[in-house]
PyMOL CGO cylinders between C-alpha atoms (Angstrom):
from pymol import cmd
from pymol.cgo import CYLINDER

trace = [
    CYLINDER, 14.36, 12.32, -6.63, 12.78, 12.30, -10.46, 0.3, 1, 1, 1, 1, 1, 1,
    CYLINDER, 12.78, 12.30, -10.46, 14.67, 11.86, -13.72, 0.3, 1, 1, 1, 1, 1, 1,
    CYLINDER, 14.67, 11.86, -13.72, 12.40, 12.41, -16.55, 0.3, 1, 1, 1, 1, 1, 1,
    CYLINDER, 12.40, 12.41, -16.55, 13.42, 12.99, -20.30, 0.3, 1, 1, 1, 1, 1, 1,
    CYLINDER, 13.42, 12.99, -20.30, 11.78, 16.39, -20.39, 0.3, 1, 1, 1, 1, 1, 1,
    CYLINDER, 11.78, 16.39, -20.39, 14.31, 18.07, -18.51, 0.3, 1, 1, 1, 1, 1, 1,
    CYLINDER, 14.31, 18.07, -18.51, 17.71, 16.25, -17.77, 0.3, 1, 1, 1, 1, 1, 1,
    CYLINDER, 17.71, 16.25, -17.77, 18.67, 18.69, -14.85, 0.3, 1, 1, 1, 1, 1, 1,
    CYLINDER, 18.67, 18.69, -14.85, 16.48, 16.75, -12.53, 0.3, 1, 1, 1, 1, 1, 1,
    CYLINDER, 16.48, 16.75, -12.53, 18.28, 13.78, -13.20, 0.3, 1, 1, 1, 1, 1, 1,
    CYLINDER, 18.28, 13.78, -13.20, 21.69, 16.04, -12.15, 0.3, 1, 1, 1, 1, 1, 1,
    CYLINDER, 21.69, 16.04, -12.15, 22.17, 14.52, -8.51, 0.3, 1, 1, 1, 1, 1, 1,
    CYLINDER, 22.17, 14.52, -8.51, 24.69, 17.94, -7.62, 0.3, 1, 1, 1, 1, 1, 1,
    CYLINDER, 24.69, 17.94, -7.62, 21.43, 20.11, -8.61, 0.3, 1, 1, 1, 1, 1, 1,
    CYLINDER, 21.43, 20.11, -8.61, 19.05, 18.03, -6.97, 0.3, 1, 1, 1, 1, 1, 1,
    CYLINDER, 19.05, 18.03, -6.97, 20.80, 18.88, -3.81, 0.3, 1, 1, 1, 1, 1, 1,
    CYLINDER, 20.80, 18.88, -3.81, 21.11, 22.60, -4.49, 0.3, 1, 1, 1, 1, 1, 1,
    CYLINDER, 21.11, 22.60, -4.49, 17.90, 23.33, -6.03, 0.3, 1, 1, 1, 1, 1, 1,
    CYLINDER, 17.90, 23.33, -6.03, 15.01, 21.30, -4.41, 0.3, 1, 1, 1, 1, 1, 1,
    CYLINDER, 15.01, 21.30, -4.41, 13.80, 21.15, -0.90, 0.3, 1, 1, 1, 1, 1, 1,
    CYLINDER, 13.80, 21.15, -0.90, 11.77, 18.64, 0.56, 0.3, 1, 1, 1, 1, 1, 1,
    CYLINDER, 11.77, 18.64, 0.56, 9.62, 19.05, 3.72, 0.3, 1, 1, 1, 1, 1, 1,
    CYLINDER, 9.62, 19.05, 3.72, 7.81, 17.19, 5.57, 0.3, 1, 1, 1, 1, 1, 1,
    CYLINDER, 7.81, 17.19, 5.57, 5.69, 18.61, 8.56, 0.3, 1, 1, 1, 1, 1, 1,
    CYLINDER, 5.69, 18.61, 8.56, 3.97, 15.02, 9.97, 0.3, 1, 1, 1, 1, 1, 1,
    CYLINDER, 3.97, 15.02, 9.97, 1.22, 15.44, 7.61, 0.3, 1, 1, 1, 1, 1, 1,
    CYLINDER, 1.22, 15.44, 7.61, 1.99, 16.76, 4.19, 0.3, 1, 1, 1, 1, 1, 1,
    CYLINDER, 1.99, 16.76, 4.19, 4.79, 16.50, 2.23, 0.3, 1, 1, 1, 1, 1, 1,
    CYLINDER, 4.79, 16.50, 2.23, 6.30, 19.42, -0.08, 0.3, 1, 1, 1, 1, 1, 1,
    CYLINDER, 6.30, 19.42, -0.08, 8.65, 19.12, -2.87, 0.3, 1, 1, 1, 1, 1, 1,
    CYLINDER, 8.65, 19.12, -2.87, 10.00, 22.53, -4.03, 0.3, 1, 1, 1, 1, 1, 1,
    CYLINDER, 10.00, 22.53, -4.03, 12.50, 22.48, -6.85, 0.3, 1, 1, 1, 1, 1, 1,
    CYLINDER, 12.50, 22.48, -6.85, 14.20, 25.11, -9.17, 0.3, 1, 1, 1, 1, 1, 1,
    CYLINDER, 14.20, 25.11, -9.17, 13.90, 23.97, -13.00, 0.3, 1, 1, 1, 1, 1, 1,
    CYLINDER, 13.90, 23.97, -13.00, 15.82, 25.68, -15.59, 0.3, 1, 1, 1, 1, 1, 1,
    CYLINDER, 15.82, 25.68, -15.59, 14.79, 25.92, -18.91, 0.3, 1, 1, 1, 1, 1, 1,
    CYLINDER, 14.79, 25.92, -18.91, 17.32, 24.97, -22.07, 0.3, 1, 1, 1, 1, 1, 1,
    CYLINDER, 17.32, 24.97, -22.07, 17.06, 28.97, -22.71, 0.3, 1, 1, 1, 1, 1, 1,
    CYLINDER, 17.06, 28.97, -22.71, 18.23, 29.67, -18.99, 0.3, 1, 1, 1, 1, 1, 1,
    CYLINDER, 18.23, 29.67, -18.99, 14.87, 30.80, -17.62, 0.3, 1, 1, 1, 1, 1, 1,
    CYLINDER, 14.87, 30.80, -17.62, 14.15, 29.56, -14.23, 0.3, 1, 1, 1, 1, 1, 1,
    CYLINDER, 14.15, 29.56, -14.23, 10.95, 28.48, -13.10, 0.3, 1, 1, 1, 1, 1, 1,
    CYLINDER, 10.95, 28.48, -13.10, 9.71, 26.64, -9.89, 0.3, 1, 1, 1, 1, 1, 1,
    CYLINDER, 9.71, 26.64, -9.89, 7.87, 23.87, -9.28, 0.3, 1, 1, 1, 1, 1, 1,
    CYLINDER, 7.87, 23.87, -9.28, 5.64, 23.61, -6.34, 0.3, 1, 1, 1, 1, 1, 1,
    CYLINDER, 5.64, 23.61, -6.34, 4.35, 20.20, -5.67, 0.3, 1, 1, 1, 1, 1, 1,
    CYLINDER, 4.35, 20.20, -5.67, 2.35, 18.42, -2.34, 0.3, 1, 1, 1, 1, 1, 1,
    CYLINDER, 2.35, 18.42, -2.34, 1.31, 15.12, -1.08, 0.3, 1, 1, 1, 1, 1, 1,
    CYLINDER, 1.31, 15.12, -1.08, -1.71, 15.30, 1.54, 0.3, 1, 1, 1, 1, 1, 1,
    CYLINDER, -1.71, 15.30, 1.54, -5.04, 14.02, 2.89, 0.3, 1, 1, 1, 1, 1, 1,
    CYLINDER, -5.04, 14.02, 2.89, -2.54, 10.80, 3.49, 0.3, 1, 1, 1, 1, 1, 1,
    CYLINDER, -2.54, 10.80, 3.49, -4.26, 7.71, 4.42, 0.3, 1, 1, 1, 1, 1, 1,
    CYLINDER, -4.26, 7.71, 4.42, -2.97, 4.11, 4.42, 0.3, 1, 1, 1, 1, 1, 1,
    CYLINDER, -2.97, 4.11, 4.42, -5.46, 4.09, 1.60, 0.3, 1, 1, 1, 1, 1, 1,
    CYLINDER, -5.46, 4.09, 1.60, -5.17, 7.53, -0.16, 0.3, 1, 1, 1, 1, 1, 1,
    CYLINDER, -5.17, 7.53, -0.16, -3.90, 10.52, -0.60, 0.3, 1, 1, 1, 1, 1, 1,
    CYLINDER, -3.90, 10.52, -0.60, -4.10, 14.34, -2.83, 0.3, 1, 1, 1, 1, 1, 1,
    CYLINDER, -4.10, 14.34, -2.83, -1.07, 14.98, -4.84, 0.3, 1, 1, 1, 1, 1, 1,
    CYLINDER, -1.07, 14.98, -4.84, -1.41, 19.08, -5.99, 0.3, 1, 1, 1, 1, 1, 1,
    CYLINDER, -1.41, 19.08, -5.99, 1.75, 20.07, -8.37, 0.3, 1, 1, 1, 1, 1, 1,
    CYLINDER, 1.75, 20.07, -8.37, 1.95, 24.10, -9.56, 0.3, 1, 1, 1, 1, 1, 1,
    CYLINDER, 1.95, 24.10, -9.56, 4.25, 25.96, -11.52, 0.3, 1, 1, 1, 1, 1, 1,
    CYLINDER, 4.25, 25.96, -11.52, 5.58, 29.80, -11.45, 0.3, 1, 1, 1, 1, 1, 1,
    CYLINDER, 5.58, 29.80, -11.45, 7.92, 32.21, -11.90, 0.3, 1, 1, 1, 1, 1, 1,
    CYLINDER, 7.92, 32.21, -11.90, 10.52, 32.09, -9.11, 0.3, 1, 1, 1, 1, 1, 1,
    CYLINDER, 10.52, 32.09, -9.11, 9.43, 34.16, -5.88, 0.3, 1, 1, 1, 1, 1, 1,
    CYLINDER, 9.43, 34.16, -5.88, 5.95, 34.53, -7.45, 0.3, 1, 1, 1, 1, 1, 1,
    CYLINDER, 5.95, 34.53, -7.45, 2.53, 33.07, -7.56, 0.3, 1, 1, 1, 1, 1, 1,
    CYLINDER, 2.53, 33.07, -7.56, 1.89, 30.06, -8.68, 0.3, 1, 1, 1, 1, 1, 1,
    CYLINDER, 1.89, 30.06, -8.68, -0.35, 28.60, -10.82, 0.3, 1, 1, 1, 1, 1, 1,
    CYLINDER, -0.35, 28.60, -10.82, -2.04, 24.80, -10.19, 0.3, 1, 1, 1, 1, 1, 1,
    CYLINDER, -2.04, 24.80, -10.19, -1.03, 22.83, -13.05, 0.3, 1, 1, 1, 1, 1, 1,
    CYLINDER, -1.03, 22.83, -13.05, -2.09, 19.39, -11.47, 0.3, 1, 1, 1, 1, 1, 1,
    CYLINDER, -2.09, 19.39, -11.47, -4.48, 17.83, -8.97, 0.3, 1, 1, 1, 1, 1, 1,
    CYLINDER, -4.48, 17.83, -8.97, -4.68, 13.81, -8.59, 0.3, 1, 1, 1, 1, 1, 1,
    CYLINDER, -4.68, 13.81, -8.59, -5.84, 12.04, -6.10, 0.3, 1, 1, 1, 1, 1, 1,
    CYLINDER, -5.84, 12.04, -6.10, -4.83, 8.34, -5.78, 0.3, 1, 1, 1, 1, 1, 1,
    CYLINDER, -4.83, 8.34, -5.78, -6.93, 5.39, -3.72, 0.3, 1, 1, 1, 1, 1, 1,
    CYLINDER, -6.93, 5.39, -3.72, -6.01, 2.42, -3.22, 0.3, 1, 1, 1, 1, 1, 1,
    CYLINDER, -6.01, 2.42, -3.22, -7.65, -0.33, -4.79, 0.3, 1, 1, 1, 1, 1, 1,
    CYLINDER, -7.65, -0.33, -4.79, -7.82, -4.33, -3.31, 0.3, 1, 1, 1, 1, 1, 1,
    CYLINDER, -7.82, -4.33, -3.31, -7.93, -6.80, -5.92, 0.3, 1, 1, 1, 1, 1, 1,
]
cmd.load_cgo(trace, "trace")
């Protein structure tokens, strides 16, 4: 799914299939994933594409503690642009 330097675990294909879940319900789609910390601590990360057009869409990404609230850490919305 993602492989970023930050945290090599998401680049682990084994945990990718054990700790994130993707949904997608016709018109948004989620992306829920367990990240663990270098120290152990697990956190999750809470992440949605909607408002989908052919020519945009709003991308929300938030962060907690697992089984608790979370907080938004992210909002972008992208449009396309003809050149």
């Amino acid at each position: 799914m993602e492989c970023v330097n930050q945290n090599p675990h998401a680049c682990d294909l084994k945990a990718a299939l054990n700790d994130v879940t993707i949904t997608w319900d016709g018109k948004k789609l989620t992306i829920d994933e367990i990240e663990t910390s270098p120290t152990g601590k697990k956190s999750q990360w809470h992440e949605t594409y909607s408002d989908i057009t052919p020519t945009s869409f709003l991308q929300v990404g938030e962060s907690g503690e697992v089984g608790g609230p979370f907080k938004k850490v992210m909002t972008l919305r992208g449009t396309r642009i003809d050149r």
